[in-house]
N, C-alpha and C positions, 0 to 999 in steps of 0.2 A: 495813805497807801493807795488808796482808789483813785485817787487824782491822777497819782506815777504811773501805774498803770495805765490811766486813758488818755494818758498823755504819749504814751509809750504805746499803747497800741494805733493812734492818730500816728506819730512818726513812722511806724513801719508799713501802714497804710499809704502814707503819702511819696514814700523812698520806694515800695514795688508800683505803685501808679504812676509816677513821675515820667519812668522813661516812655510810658504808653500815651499818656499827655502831650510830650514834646514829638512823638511821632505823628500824633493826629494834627499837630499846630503845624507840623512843616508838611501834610499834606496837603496845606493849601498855598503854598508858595507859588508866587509868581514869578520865580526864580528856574533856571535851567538845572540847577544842583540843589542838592541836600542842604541844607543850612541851616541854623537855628541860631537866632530870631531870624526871620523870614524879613528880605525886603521888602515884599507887598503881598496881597491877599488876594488870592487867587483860584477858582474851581477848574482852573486850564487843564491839573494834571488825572484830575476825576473824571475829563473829557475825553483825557489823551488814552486812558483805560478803558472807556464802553466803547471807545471808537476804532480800539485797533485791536484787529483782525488774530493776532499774537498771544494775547492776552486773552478776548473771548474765547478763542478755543483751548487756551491752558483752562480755564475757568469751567468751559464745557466738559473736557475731561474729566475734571475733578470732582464737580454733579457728579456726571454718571459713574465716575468711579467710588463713587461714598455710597450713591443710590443701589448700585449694585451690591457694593458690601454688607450694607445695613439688610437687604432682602435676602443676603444669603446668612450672614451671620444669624439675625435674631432665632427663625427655626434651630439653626443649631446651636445656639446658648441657651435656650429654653427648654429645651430635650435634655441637653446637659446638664442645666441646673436641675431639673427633675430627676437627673439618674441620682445626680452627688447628694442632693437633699434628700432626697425620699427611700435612695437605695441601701440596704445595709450587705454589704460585704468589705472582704478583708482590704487594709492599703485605702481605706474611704478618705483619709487624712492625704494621704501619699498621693492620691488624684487630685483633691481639692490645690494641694501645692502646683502641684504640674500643671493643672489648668493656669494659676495666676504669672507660671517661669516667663511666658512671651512679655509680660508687664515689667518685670526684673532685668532683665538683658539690655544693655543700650544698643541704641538704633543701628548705630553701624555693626555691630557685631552678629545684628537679626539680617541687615539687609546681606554683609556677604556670603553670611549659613544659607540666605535663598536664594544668592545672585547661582553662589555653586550648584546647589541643587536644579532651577531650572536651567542653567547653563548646560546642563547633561541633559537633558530636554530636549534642546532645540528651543525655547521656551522666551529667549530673553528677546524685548521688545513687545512682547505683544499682552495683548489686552487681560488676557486669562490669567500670565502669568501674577503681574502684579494682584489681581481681583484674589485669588488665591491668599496671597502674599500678605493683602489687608485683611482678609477675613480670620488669619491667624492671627493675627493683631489685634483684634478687633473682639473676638469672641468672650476672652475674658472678663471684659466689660459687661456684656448681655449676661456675663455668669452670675457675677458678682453682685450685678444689680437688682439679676430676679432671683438672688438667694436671698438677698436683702427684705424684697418681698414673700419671701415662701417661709422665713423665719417666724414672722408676724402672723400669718396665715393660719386661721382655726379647720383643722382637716375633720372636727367633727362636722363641718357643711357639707363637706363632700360624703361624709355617710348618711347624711340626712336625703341626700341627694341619691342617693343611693338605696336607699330606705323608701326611699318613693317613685323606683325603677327607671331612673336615670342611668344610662351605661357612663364609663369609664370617656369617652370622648363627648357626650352628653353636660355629663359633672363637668368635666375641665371647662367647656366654650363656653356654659351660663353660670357655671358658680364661682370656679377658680379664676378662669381669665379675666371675667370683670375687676376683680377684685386684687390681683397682682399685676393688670392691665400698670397704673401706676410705674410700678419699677421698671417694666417691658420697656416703657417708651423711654423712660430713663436713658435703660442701657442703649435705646435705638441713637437717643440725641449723643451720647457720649462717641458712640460707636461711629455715627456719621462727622462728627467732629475730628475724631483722629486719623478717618480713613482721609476727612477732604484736606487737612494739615499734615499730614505723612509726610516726612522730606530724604532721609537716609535709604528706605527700600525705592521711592521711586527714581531716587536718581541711578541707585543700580540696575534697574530693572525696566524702564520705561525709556521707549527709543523719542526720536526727534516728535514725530506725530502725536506721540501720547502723551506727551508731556505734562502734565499735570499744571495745577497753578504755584503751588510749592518750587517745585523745578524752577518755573518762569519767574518766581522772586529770586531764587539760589543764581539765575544765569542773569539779571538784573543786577543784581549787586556786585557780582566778578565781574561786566563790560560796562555797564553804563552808570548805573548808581544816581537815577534821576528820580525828582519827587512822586514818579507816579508809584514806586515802590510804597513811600509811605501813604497814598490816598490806597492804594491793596489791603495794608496791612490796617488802615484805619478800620475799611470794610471787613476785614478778620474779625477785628477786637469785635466792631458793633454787631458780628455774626454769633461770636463767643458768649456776651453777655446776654442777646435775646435767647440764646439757648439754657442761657446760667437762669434766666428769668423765667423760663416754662419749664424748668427742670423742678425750681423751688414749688410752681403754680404744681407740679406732681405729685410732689413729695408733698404740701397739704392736701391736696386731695387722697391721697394715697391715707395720710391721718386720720382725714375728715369719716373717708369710707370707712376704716377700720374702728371706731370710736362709733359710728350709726350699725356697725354689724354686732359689737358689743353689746348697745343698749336694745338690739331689736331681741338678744336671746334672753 
């Protein structure tokens, strides 16, 4: 029975990897098109990407558009997650759903609710509106993440802390935030990941100039459809899993802390 099973979980490991595999192999083609097997071997199209001008500034966008989300979201997912954890009033269930609804909705359906809304604005094209746009996106991440940490969390430190005339902003910066720090950068990584991969709100929402890098894959694929699409999206994936890999490096720390504050009481 264990066998079928690890047999069974290598097969569907191998069948969601596969198509990410044969994307990273035709990103080295020395080939003018897409192809797979590749005629010859080639970093032309990794070249063709730092080199033009099209591309850096989709890419430059797309930094500073995760940069900016992530700095404006985390304060308010961390506020948030302190009113919904720690607050008791009526509908506290009714909120926590409402915070998670932007995670439920598919993407076109979020992007034309905001193309309309900043469309009555004056709003569409420009930098605010999208930055907006992703931080609603984006927050339920920073929610979820640091309820995840504030569940774990012993709030008899902060009366200890409190016990030994520490104030309420005092407690949080040296007792709480170290020790839910953990799940915060979580949600920051998660957060900056989906704002720089966005592709539904920014093609509604982001004119020719701001185009993001998503965008400049999405108008790749409709005109030209050449290999340096898949040298982009190889850089994706290897962005996706350094993130997968500091996220885990968190989340034991995040254990390690919480098992040494265990055995310190």
């Amino acid at each position: 029975m264990r066998r079928a099973i690890r047999i069974w979980a290598w097969t569907a490991i191998i069948m969601l990897n596969a198509p990410i595999v044969v994307v990273a192999i035709m990103s080295f083609s020395a080939g003018d098109y897409l192809s797979f097997p590749p005629a010859g071997l080639s970093l032309h199209w990794y070249g063709s990407y730092f080199h033009s001008a099209r591309w850096m500034l989709a890419t430059v966008n797309s930094l500073r558009l995760a940069l900016a989300t992530v700095a404006v979201a985390t304060p308010v997912g961390v506020l948030g997650s302190f009113g919904l954890m720690r607050g008791r009033f009526r509908l506290r269930r009714v909120a926590l759903l409402l915070v998670n609804t932007p995670l439920l909705l598919p993407g076109v359906v979020a992007a034309i609710g905001m193309y309309v809304f900043f469309a009555r604005l004056g709003m569409i094209g420009s930098f605010w509106s999208i930055l907006l746009a992703h931080v609603c996106l984006v927050v339920p991440i920073v929610v979820i993440s640091t309820n995840a940490a504030l569940e774990t969390f012993d709030q008899n430190l902060e009366l200890a802390a409190a016990g030994l005339g520490a104030n309420r902003l005092r407690s949080f910066w040296w007792v709480t935030r170290p020790l839910i720090q953990p799940g915060i950068l979580t949600g920051m990584l998660f957060a900056f990941l989906l704002s720089f991969d966005e592709l539904p709100v920014a093609l509604f929402l982001t004119g020719t100039d701001g185009a993001t890098l998503p965008v400049r894959m999405w108008s790749n694929v409709r005109d030209e459809m050449d290999p340096t699409l898949a040298a982009v999206s190889t850089l994706l994936v290897t962005l996706c899993v350094a993130a997968i890999l500091a996220t885990e490096f968190l989340q034991r720390s995040r254990a390690a802390g919480t098992g040494q504050s265990r055995s310190e009481q």
